[in-house]
N, C-alpha and C positions, 0 to 999 in steps of 0.2 A: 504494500500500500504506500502513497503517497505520503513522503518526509517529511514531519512537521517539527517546525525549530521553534522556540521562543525567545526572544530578543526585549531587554528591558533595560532603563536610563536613559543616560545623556547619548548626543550621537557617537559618541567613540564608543559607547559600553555597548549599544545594538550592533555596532559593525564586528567589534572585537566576538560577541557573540557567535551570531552569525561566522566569525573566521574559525574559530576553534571547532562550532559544529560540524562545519561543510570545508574543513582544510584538504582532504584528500581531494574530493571535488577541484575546488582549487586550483590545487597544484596540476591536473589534468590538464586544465581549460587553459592554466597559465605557456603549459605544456604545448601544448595543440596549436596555440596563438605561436611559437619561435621565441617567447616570451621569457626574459633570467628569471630562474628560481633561487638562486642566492643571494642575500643581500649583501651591499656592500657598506653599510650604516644603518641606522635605527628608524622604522619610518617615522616620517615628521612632511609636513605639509611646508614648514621652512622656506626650504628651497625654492619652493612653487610660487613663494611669497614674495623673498628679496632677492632670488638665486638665479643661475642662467638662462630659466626660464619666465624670469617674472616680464609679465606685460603682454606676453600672448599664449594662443595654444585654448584649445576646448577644454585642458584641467585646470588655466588659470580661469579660465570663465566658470568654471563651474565651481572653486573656491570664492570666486566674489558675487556669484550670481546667486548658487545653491550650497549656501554655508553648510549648513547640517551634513546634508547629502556627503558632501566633502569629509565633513570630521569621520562619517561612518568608513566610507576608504580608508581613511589615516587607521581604524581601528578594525575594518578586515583584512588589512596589511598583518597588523600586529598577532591577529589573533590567526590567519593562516598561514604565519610566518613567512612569506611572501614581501621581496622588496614590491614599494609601493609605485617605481616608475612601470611594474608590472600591472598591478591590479587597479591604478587609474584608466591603462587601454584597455580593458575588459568592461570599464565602464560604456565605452562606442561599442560592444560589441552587440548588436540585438536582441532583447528580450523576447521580441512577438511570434505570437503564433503566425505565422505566414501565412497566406493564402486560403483560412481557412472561415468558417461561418461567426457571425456574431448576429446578436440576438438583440433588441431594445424593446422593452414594452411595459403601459404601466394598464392598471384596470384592468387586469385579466382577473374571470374569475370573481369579482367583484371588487379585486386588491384593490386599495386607490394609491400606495405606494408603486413604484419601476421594480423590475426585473429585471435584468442583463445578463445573458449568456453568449459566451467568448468558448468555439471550439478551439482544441489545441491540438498541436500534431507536434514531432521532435519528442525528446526526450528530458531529462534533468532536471524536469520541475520539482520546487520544494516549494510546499504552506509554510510561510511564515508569519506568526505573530508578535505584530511589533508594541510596543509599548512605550512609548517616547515619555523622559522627565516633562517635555513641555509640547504637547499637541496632544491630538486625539490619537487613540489607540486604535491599532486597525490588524485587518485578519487580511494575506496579500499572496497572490501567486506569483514567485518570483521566479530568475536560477541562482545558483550555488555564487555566482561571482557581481550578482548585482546589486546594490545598495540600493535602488529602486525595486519596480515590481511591475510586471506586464496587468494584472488587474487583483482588485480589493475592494471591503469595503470598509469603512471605521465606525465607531461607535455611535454617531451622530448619525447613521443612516446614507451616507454619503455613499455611490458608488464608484468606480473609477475603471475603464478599462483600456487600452491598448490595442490598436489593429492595424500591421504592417501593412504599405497599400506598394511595395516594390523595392526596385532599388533607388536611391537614391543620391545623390552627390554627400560623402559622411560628414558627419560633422566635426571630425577631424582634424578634415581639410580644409573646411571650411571655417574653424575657429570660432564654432558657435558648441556648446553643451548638446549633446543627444535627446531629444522630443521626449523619450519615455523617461527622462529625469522627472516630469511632469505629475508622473500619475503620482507616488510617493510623496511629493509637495502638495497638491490638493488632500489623501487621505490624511496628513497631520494636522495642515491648516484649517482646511474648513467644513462647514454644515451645511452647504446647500449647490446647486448649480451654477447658481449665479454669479456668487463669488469664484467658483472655480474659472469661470471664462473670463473672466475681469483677470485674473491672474495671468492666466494658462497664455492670452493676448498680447500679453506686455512683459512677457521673460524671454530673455533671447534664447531659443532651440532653434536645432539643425535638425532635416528630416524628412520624408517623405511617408505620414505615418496621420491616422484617424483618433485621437482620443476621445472617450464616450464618458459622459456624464448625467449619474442619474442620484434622487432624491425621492426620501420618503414621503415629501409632496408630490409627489408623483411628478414633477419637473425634469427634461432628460436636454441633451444637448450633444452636439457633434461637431467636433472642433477637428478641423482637418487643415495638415502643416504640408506646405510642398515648400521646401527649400525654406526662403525666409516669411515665405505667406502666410498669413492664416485665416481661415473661413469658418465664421462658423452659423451653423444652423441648430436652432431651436426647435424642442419639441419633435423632434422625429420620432419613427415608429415604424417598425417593420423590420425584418432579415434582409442583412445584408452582405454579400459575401463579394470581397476583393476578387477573387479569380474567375470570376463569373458567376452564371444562375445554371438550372438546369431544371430537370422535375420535380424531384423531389424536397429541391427548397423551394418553387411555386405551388407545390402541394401542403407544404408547411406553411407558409405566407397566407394561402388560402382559406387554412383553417383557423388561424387564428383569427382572421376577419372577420369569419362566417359564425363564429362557436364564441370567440373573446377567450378563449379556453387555450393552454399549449399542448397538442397531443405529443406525449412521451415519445410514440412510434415512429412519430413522421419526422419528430427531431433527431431521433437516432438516425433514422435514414437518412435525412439530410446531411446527418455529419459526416457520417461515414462515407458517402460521396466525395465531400470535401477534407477527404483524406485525415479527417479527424479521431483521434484514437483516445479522445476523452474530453470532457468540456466542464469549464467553471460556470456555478449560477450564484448571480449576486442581487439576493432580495431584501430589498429593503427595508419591507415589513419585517420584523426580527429584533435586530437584520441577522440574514443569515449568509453565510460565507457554504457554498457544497461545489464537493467535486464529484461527479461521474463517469464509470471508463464506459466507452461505447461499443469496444472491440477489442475479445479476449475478455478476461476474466471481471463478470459484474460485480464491481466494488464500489463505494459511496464512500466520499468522508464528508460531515454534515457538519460545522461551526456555529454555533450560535455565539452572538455576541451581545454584554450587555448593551443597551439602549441610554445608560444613564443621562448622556452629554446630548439625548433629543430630546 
C-alpha cells in the first residue's frame, strides 16, 4: 500500500522529516538525475544567498520568492544526507501525473462542497502529512524528492491539484521557480479559492502546467500557466483530460450530467484508458484526502482530516 510519512514544525523540521523517511528514495532519484551524492560541506542555503550564485538561477528565486519551500530543501538535504546543490535540481524535476484524467465537481449527490479527482500513472508516490508550526495543516500526494506536492487538501477545506499539460521550456532555464511550487503554498496559506488565484497570479512560476482549485463553498477555479502567462477560469466543471477525450471519458462526463451522481465504473474505465493505474479524490466535505488503485490489486487508503480551521 501507498507510503504514508508524517512531517511536523518549522520548514526545516518537515523537510528534515521527510529526508530521513524517504533517504533511500532519494538517493535513487538523486542517482538517476547524474546528480553528486557526496557532500562537500554542511547544507546551508548561504551560499545561495551571498555566494557565486547569488542574484540568479530558479533556486535563488525560489529562496526569495518561496521562503519556506526553501528552508524545507535546506532540511531534506540534511535529513537524506544529500549535498543540497543536488536536491535543489530535483526541485525542477516534475511532480505531475502526465497525460492523465482529472476530475472537478461540486453538488454531486446533493454535496454543496467540490470534489476533485487527479488520475495518476508512474510510480513513487508517497501521502504525506504535513503539519506546519505556522499555516494550515494538510494531507498531500507528493514524491520522495519534492518539498511541494502534485495534489492535497488542508484543514480549512481547501483543495489543491496539479495537471501536467506537456513539455515545456523548464524553469531552469528560464530563471523563474517551477508552477507546482504553487500547490504546497496555497495548502499552508489559505481557506478559500479566491485567495489562492490572487496569489497563485502574482508569484513568479515557470511552466506549462493546469493548477485546480476547489473549496468547501463549493467554489472551484482553473489556473493555467504556459511559460510566463496565466489564465484563469472560474467555476469550471466537468472531466478533463490533457491527452485527449475518447468514450469512455464522454460516457463519464455524461453521466454525471444526466445523474449529478459519479458512477464508480465509468471512472475506472475512464482511467484506465488514460493509462491511469490509480487516482487521488479530494472532498471537501470532510474533508477527506483517499486514494484508489484502478488496476491490479483493489486497495483504498481513506484520510480524514480535522475540519477545525473551517
Amino acid at each position: 500500500m501507498m507510503q504514508v510519512i508524517e512531517c511536523v514544525g518549522h520548514p526545516r523540521d518537515l523537510g528534515f522529516a521527510q529526508g530521513v523517511a524517504l533517504r533511500r528514495e532519494l538517493t535513487r532519484k538523486a542517482e538517476e538525475e547524474g546528480l553528486p551524492l557526496a557532500r562537500s560541506r554542511w547544507p546551508s542555503l548561504h551560499p545561495y544567498v551571498k555566494g557565486p550564485v547569488r542574484g540568479g538561477g530558479p533556486f535563488r528565486e525560489m529562496i526569495r520568492h518561496y521562503t519556506h519551500l526553501a528552508e524545507r530543501v535546506d532540511g531534506l538535504s540534511r535529513g537524506a544526507d544529500l549535498p543540497m546543490d543536488s536536491v535543489f535540481p530535483l526541485q525542477d524535476v516534475s511532480t505531475a501525473s502526465e497525460g492523465s484524467l482529472s476530475l472537478l465537481a461540486s453538488g454531486l449527490e446533493g454535496t454543496p462542497g467540490s470534489m476533485m479527482i487527479l488520475g495518476l500513472s508512474g510510480s513513487d508516490w508517497v501521502v504525506r502529512k504535513s503539519r506546519p508550526e505556522v499555516g494550515f495543516a494538510s494531507i498531500e500526494l507528493t514524491r520522495p524528492w519534492s518539498v511541494s506536492s502534485v495534489a492535497g487538501i488542508n484543514e480549512a477545506s481547501l483543495a489543491v491539484s496539479l495537471v501536467s499539460e506537456g513539455e515545456s521550456q523548464t524553469s531552469r532555464s528560464a530563471g523563474a521557480p517551477p508552477v507546482q511550487l504553487l500547490v504546497q503554498e496555497c495548502l499552508q496559506r489559505f481557506t478559500d479559492v479566491e485567495a489562492g488565484i490572487d496569489w497563485c497570479s502574482h508569484r513568479p512560476a515557470q511552466g506549462k502546467a493546469c493548477l485546480v482549485l476547489a473549496d468547501g463553498s463549493g467554489s472551484r477555479a482553473l489556473i493555467r500557466f504556459e511559460g510566463a502567462n496565466v489564465h484563469v477560469t472560474r467555476d469550471p466543471m466537468g472531466v478533463q483530460v490533457p491527452a485527449g477525450s475518447g468514450p469512455e471519458v464522454d460516457a463519464l462526463r455524461d453521466s454525471m450530467e444526466q445523474t449529478k451522481k459519479l458512477d464508480e465504473a465509468l471512472l475506472s474505465e475512464a482511467l484506465i484508458k488514460q493509462s491511469a493505474r490509480a487516482y487521488v479524490r479530494l472532498q471537501c466535505d470532510g474533508p477527506l484526502f483517499e486514494m484508489k488503485t484502478v488496476a491490479g490489486p483493489d486497495e483504498t487508503l481513506s484520510l480524514e482530516m480535522d475540519s477545525s480551521a473551517n
